[in-house]
C-alpha positions as CSV (number, residue, x, y, z in Angstrom):
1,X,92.6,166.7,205.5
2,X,91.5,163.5,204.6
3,X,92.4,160.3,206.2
4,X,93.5,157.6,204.1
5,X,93.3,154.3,206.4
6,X,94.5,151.3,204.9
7,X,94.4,149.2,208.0
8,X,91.9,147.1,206.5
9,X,88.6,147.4,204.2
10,X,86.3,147.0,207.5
11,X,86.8,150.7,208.3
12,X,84.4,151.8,205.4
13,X,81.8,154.4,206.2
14,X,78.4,154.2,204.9
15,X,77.5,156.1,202.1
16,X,74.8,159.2,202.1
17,X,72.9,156.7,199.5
18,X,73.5,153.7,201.9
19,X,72.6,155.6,204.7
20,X,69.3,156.8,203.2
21,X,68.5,153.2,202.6
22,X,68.8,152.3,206.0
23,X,66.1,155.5,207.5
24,X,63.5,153.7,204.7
25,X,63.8,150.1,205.4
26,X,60.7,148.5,206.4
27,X,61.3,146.6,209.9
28,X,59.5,144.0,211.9
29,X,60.5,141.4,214.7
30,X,63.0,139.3,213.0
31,X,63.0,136.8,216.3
32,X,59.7,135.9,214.8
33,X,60.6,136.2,211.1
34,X,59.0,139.1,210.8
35,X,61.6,141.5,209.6
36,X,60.9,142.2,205.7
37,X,64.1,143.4,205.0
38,X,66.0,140.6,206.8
39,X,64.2,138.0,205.0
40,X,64.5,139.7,201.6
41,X,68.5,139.9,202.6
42,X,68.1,136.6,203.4
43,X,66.3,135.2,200.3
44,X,68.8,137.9,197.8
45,X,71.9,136.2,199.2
46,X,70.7,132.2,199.1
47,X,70.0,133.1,195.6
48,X,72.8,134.7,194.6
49,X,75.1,131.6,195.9
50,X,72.8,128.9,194.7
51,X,71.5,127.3,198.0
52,X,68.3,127.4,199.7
53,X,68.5,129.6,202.6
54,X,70.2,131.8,204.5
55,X,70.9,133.6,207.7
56,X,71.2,137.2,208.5
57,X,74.3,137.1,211.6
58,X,75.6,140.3,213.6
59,X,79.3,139.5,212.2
60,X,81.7,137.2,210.1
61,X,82.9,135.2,213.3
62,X,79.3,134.5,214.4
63,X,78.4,133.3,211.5
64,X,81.5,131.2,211.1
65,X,81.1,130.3,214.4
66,X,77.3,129.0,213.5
67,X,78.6,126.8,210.5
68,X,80.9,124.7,212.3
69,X,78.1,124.2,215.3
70,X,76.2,122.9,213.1
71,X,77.8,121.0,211.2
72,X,79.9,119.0,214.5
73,X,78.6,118.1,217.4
74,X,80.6,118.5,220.7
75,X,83.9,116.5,220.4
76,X,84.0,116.6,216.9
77,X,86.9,117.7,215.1
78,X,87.2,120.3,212.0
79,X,90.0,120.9,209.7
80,X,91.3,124.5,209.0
81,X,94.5,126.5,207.7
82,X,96.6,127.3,210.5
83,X,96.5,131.0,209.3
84,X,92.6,130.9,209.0
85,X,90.4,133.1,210.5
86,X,88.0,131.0,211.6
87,X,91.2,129.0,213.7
88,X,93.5,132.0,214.2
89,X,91.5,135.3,215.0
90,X,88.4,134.3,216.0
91,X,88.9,133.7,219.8
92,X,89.0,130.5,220.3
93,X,85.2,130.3,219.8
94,X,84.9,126.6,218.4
95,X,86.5,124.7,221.0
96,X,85.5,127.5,223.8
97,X,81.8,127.7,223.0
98,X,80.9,124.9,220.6
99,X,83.7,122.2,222.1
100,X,84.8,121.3,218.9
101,X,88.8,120.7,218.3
102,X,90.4,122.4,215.8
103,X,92.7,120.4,213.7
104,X,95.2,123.0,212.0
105,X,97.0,122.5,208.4
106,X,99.9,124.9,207.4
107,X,99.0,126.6,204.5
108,X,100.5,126.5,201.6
109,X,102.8,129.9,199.8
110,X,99.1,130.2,197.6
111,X,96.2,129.9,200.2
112,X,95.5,126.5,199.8
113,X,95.9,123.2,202.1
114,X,97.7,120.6,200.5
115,X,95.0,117.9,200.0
116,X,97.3,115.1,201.1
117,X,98.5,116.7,204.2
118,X,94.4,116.9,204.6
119,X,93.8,113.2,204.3
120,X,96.8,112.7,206.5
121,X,94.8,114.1,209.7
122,X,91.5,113.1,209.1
123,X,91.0,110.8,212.4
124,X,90.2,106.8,211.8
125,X,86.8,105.6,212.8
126,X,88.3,104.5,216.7
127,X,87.2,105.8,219.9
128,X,90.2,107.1,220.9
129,X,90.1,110.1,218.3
130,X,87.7,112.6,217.5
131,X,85.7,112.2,215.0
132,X,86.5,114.4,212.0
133,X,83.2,115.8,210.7
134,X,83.8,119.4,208.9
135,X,87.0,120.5,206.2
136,X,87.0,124.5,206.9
137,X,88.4,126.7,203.4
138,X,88.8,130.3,203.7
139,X,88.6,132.5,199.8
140,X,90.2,134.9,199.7
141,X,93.0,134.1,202.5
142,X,95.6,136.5,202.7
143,X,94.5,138.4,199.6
144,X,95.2,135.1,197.7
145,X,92.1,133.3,195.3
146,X,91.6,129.7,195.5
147,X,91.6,128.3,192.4
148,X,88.3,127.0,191.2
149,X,89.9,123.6,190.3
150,X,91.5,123.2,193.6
151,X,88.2,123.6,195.1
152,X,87.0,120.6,192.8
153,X,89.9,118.5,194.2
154,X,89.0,119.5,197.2
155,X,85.1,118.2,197.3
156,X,86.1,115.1,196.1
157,X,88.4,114.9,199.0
158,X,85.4,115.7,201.6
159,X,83.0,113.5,199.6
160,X,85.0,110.3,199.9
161,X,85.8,110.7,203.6
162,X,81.7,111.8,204.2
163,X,83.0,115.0,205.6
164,X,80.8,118.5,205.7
165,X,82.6,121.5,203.5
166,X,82.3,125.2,204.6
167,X,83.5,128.4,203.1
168,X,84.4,131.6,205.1
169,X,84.2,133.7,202.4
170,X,84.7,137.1,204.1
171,X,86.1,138.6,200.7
172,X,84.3,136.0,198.2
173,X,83.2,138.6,195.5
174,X,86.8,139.6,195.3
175,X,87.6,136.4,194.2
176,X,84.9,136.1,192.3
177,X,85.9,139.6,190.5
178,X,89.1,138.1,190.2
179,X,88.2,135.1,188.4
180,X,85.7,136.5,186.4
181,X,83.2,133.9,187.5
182,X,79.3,134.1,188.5
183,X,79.8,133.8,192.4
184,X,77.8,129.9,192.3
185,X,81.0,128.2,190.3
186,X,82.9,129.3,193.7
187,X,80.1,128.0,196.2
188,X,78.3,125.4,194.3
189,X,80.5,123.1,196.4
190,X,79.9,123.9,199.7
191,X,77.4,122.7,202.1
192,X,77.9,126.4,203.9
193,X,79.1,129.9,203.0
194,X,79.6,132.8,205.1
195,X,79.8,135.9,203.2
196,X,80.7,139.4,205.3
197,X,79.1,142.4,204.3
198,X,81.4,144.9,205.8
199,X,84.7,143.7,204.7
200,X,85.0,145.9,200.7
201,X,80.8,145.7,200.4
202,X,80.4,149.1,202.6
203,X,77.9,147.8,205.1
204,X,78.3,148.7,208.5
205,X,77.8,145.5,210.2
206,X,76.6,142.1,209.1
207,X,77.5,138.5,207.9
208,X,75.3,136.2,205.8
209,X,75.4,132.5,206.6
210,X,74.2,130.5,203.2
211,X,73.7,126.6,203.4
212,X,70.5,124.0,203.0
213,X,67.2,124.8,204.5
214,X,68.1,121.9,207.3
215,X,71.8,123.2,208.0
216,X,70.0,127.0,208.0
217,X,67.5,125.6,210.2
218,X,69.8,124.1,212.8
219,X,71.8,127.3,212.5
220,X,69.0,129.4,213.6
221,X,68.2,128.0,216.8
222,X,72.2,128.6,217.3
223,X,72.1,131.8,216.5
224,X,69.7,132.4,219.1
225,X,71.7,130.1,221.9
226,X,74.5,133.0,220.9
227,X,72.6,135.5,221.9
228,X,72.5,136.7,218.0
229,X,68.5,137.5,218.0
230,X,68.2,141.1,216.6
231,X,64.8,142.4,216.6
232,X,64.3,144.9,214.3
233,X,67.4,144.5,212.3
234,X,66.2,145.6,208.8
235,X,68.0,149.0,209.0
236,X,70.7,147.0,209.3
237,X,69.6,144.1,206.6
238,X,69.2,147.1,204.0
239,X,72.8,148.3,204.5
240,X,73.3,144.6,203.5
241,X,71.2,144.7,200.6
242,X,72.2,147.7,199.3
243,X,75.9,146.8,199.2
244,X,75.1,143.4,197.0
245,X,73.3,145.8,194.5
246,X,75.7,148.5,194.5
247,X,79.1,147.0,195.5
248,X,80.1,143.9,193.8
249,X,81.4,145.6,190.5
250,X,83.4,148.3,191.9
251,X,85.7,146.1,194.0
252,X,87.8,146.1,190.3
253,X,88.8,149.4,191.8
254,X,89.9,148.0,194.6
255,X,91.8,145.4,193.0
256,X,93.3,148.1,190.6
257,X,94.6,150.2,193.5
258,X,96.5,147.3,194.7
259,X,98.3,146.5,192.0
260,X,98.5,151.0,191.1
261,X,100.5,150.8,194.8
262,X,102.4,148.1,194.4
263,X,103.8,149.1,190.9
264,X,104.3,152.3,192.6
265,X,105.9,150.5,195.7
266,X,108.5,148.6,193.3
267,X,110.7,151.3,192.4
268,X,111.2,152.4,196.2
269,X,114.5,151.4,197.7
270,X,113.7,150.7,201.5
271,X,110.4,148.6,200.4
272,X,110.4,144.5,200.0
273,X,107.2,143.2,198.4
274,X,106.0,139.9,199.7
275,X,104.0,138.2,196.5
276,X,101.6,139.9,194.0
277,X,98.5,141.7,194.4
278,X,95.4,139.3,193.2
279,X,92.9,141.5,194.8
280,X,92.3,144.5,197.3
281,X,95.3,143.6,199.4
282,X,99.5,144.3,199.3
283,X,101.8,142.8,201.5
284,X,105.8,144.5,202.0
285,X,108.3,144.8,204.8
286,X,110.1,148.2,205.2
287,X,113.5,149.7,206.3
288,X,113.1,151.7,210.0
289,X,109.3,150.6,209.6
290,X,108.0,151.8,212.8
291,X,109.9,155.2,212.1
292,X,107.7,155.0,208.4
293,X,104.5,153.9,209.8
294,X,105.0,157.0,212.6
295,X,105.6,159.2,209.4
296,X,102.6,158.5,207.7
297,X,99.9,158.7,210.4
298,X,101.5,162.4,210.5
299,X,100.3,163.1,206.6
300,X,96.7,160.7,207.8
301,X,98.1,158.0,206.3
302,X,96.8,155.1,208.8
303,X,98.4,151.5,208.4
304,X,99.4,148.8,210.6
305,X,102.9,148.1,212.5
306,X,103.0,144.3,211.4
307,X,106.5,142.3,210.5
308,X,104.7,142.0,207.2
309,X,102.4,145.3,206.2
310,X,99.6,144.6,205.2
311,X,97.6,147.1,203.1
312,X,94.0,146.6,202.3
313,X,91.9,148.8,200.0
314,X,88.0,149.8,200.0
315,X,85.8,152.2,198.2
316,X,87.2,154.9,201.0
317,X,90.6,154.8,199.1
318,X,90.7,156.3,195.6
319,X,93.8,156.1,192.8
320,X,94.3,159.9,194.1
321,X,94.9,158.8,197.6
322,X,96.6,155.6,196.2
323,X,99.2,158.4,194.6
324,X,99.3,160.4,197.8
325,X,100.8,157.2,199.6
326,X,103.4,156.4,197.0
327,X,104.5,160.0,197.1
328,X,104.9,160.0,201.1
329,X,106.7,157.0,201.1
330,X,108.8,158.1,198.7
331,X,109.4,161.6,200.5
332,X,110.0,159.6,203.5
333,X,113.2,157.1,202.4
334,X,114.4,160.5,200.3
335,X,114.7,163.1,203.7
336,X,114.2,160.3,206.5
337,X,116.7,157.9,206.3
């Protein structure tokens, strides 16, 4: 029987066409820019977000991790959503390895920072504080799509107080599906981008860090100070590349599945939504959840235990399967409690 995990959309497996791909890509040393297929991932993703370069990165929280080393120094300060990933669930790794202090923002019900509450902790130019160098967005967050003229409001903040701008955009094509945009209104902003290409894209492994030639630069020798030199890596660049030809148009189906679950989701007794679907993600709470959550990994229905549920869909989950949870969770509050 198949499984049906909705845990989140980095448990994708690559496909026989993806995989295929990989066994024909053309490799070299990419410590010496020599890999082929990691520079034309490389030079394919800077062009696709309007910038100038780019860097081919093991995973999302290096190449997060990258950005803000390069764009603060030690001491420095950034500014981030309290529920970001790049404060929240990434370790620690700014202030552990690149000793730069985090300064969080509580978000707001949308996925934005209120600008004003921004301003408010940007550090004055005295000795005592540290210096605020870097504003830190994450789109989507929580499923949620910053709206393009938010992100306006927001440059002008970073351009009057001479402050860097980066983007983790894990899930940017989904909001860029979801606005119906080309992908460069979203990033045409920010000095860096980091776009993940296992999280709905399919690829196994693999983040893309997308700035200047100068901040990409700069980024590369920290790359390497991380220890995030791969040699050989185009099997894994064409994984990359394949997934930015193949994989930006189907996450509509994605995004369809969502909201196909959480109509289905409404008209169960025992379930609470929390907000509306924008893209690949629903969020609900659940009467005797653990007791539901048990019920479902019997049928190979995988989700996690959270106070808030949090489902996440991928191109392993079709509407069939989509049906197949509705109907369990419906068996499930008829015969279990």
């Amino acid at each position: 029987m198949k499984t049906i995990d909705l845990r989140s959309d980095t448990v994708t497996k690559p496909t026989a066409a993806m995989k295929q791909t990989m066994f024909e890509a053309d490799v070299g040393d990419d410590v010496y820019g020599e890999d082929p297929t990691v520079n034309f991932l490389e030079n394919k993703a800077a062009d696709l977000l309007g910038k100038e370069a780019a860097l081919f990165c093991a995973s999302g929280t290096q190449s997060n991790l990258i950005a803000l080393m390069a764009h603060c120094e030690r001491g420095d300060e950034y500014i981030v959503g309290q529920d970001a990933h790049t404060y929240k669930y990434e370790a620690g790794g700014a202030a552990v390895l690149g000793s730069i202090q985090p300064q969080p923002v509580s978000l707001e019900a949308d996925g934005t920072l209120d600008l004003e509450a921004v301003r408010n902790v940007i550090k004055p130019d005295d000795f005592h504080f540290a210096q605020t160098k870097l504003l830190c967005l994450e789109n989507t967050i929580g499923g949620k799509v910053l709206p393009l003229a938010y992100i306006a409001q927001a440059k002008k903040l970073v351009d009057e107080h001479h402050l860097a701008f980066h983007l983790d955009g894990a899930r940017l094509f989904n909001a860029m599906i979801s606005q119906g945009v080309d992908v460069k209104e979203i990033t045409m902003p920010f000095d860096s981008i980091s776009i993940c290409l296992s999280k709905g894209l399919g690829a196994p492994i693999g983040s893309v860090l997308v700035a200047n030639s100068a901040i990409i630069a700069k980024a590369r020798r920290i790359r390497k100070i991380l220890g995030g030199g791969m040699r050989q890596a185009g099997m894994l660049a064409a994984a990359g590349i394949y997934a930015l030809d193949n994989n930006l148009q189907r996450l509509n189906d994605d995004h369809a599945n969502a909201k196909l679950l959480e109509q289905g989701f409404s008209a169960i007794e025992g379930i609470t939504l929390h907000g509306r679907a924008q893209t690949n993600m629903v969020f609900f709470s659940a009467e005797k959840q653990k007791q539901l959550v048990d019920f479902l990994a019997e049928k190979n229905i995988i989700i996690s235990n959270r106070k808030v549920i949090r489902l996440v869909f991928h191109l392993d989950v079709t509407a069939d399967d989509v049906q197949k949870v509705i109907a369990a969770v419906n068996e499930f509050y008829r015969t279990k409690v």
